[in-house]
Every structure is written in C-alpha cells, then in structure tokens.
C-alpha positions, 0 to 999 in steps of 0.5 A: 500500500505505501509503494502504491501511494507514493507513486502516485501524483502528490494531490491523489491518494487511496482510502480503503473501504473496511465494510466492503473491502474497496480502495477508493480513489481520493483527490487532495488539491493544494491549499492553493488549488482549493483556493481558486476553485472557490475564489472561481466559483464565488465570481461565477455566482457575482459575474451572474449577479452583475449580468442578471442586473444589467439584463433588468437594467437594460429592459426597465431602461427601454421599457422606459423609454417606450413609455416616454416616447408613446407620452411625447405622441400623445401630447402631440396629438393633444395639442393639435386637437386644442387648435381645431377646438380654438376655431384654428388659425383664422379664430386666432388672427381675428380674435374670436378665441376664447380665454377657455380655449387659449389657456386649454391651448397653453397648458397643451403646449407646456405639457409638450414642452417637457418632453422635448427630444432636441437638447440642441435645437438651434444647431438641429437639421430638423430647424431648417424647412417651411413651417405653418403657423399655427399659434403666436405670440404678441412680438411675433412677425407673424402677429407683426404681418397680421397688424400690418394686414388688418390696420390698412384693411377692413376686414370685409375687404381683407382676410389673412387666410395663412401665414408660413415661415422658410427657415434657411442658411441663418435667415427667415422668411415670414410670408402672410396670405391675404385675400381681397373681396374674395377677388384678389390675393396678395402676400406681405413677405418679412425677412429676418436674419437669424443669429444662433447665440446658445443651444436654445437661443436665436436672436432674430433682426428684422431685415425687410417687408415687401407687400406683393402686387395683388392677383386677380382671381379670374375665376372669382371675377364677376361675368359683368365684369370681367371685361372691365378687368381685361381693359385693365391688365392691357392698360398696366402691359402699356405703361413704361418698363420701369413702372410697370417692373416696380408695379410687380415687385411691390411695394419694399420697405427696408428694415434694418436695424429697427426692430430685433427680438431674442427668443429660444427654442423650447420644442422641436422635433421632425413635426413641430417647432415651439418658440418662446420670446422674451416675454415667455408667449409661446409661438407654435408651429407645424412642418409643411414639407418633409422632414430631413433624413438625417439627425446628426446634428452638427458641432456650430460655435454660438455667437456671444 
C-alpha cells in the first residue's frame, strides 16, 4: 500500500473501504488549488449577479423609454386637437378665441414642452424647412404681418387666410396670405436674419417687408365684369418698363436695424417647432414639407 501511494501524483491518494473491502480513489488539491476553485466559483455566482442586473437594467431602461416616447405622441396629438377646438388659425388672427380655449391651448403646449427630444435645437437639421403657423405670440412677425394686414384693411375687404415661415442658411422668411373681396390675393413677405447665440437661443433682426402686387382671381371675377378687368391688365402691359417692373415687385420697405427680438427654442422635433420670446408667449408651429433624413446634428460655435 505505501509503494502504491507514493507513486502516485502528490494531490491523489487511496482510502480503503473496511465494510466492503474497496480502495477508493481520493483527490487532495493544494491549499492553493482549493483556493481558486472557490475564489472561481464565488465570481461565477457575482459575474451572474452583475449580468442578471444589467439584463433588468437594460429592459426597465427601454421599457422606459417606450413609455416616454408613446407620452411625447400623445401630447402631440393633444395639442393639435386644442387648435381645431380654438376655431384654428383664422379664430386666432381675428380674435374670436376664447380665454377657455387659449389657456386649454397653453397648458397643451407646456405639457409638450417637457418632453422635448432636441437638447440642441438651434444647431438641429430638423430647424431648417417651411413651417405653418399655427399659434403666436404678441412680438411675433407673424402677429407683426397680421397688424400690418388688418390696420390698412377692413376686414370685409381683407382676410389673412395663412401665414408660413422658410427657415434657411441663418435667415427667415415670414410670408402672410391675404385675400381681397374674395377677388384678389396678395402676400406681405418679412425677412429676418437669424443669429444662433446658445443651444436654445436665436436672436432674430428684422431685415425687410415687401407687400406683393395683388392677383386677380379670374375665376372669382364677376361675368359683368370681367371685361372691365381685361381693359385693365392691357392698360398696366402699356405703361413704361420701369413702372410697370416696380408695379410687380411691390411695394419694399427696408428694415434694418429697427426692430430685433431674442427668443429660444423650447420644442422641436421632425413635426413641430415651439418658440418662446422674451416675454415667455409661446409661438407654435407645424412642418409643411418633409422632414430631413438625417439627425446628426452638427458641432456650430454660438455667437456671444
């Protein structure tokens, strides 16, 4: 038995079994052996642990962040429904919107505002594009074009059927529909210059207003007197060039350096764009043309 256990490996040996006359076979490990096996065992149960919780981490986060996501949609949709309950945009310009309906508005708008998805919107692909106004504010240019609009004109005569904004390359362009007796339509354009002075701030300069040269409606034009008008479009195409080129371009009145405003971007996505001036107003706007198709949003320098 001796010669037998010392020729085998130090960590082995053999035990015999008194009730049943056997040898069993008995695997002694190191100190050191039986140390890492336990210390291994030990980081297989932590290693578990840690893997389990970032498996629950990563579920409650996503399962979090489809909640958001579903919340931010809705409150979307409810903040474009409280405008087709306000009477829309034609309520707004003529004043016909209720205390009732502007606060429901409001409190829509401050419900979205919170879960804005743009942390840097002033630098955002998603800012530049054609938006249509669909709520604004007292400094706003579109309650700007709109004043201009109803000052000069009656409103049995004038109504302002639309307004819309075309941000591009730092500059915008506010362009108000106005209709004459049904019969004729022009528009009142005011450019801006747009300087971006934060991730939430742009500081805007009012650069020019030009009103168009009305257009008849011809097929809004009385039978009785469309002759009358034809007598008319012949008699401008007979006047000199010069004339007849300022008639067309309308009437232009310089802006610069007469009236700027700070406002900040407080909501944007591929959808909607809500602005706040200095005052706190809060100006709402929707996207006509598509979206860009990209999201990266670039690394610009603000202006101090």
């Amino acid at each position: 038995m001796a010669v037998l256990h010392g020729s085998l490996p130090a960590f082995t040996g053999l035990r015999t079994c008194n009730s049943s006359n056997c040898l069993v076979l008995v695997t002694i490990l190191p100190e050191s052996r039986r140390r890492s096996l336990r210390d291994w065992k030990i980081g297989r149960k932590t290693d578990f642990r840690v893997c389990r919780a970032v498996v629950q981490q990563n579920v409650q986060g996503a399962s979090a962040a489809y909640a958001k996501e579903m919340e931010r949609l809705s409150a979307k949709e409810a903040l474009l429904l409280a405008f087709k309950d306000s009477g829309g945009f034609e309520a707004m310009v003529t004043g016909k919107t209720t205390d009732v309906q502007r606060i429901d508005v409001n409190e829509r708008i401050t419900g979205l505002e919170r879960l804005n998805p743009s942390p840097r919107p002033t630098t955002s692909p998603y800012l530049e594009g054609r938006w249509n106004f669909e709520w604004f504010g007292s400094g706003s240019p579109g309650l700007l074009a709109a004043k201009f609009i109803f000052e000069r004109f009656p409103a049995t005569l004038a109504n302002l059927t639309k307004m819309d904004a075309l941000i591009k390359d730092g500059y915008g362009k506010v362009s108000a529909n106005l209709k004459f007796l049904n019969l004729m339509e022009t528009k009142f354009l005011l450019t801006t210059r747009l300087s971006v002075e934060g991730p939430l701030r742009i500081k805007e300069e009012y650069v020019e207003g030009v009103l168009e040269s009305p257009m008849v409606i011809e097929d809004s034009v009385p039978a009785q007197l469309r002759g009358a008008l034809g007598q008319a479009t012949n008699a401008l195409q007979q006047l000199p060039v010069p004339i007849r080129d300022a008639v067309a371009g309308g009437l232009r009145v310089p802006l610069s350096n007469t009236f700027q405003r700070w406002f900040m971007i407080s909501y944007l996505d591929e959808e909607i764009l809500i602005i706040r001036d200095t005052s706190g107003v809060p100006e709402v706007l929707t996207r006509l043309d598509p979206s860009p198709s990209t999201i990266e949003e670039p690394n610009t320098e603000y202006e101090s």
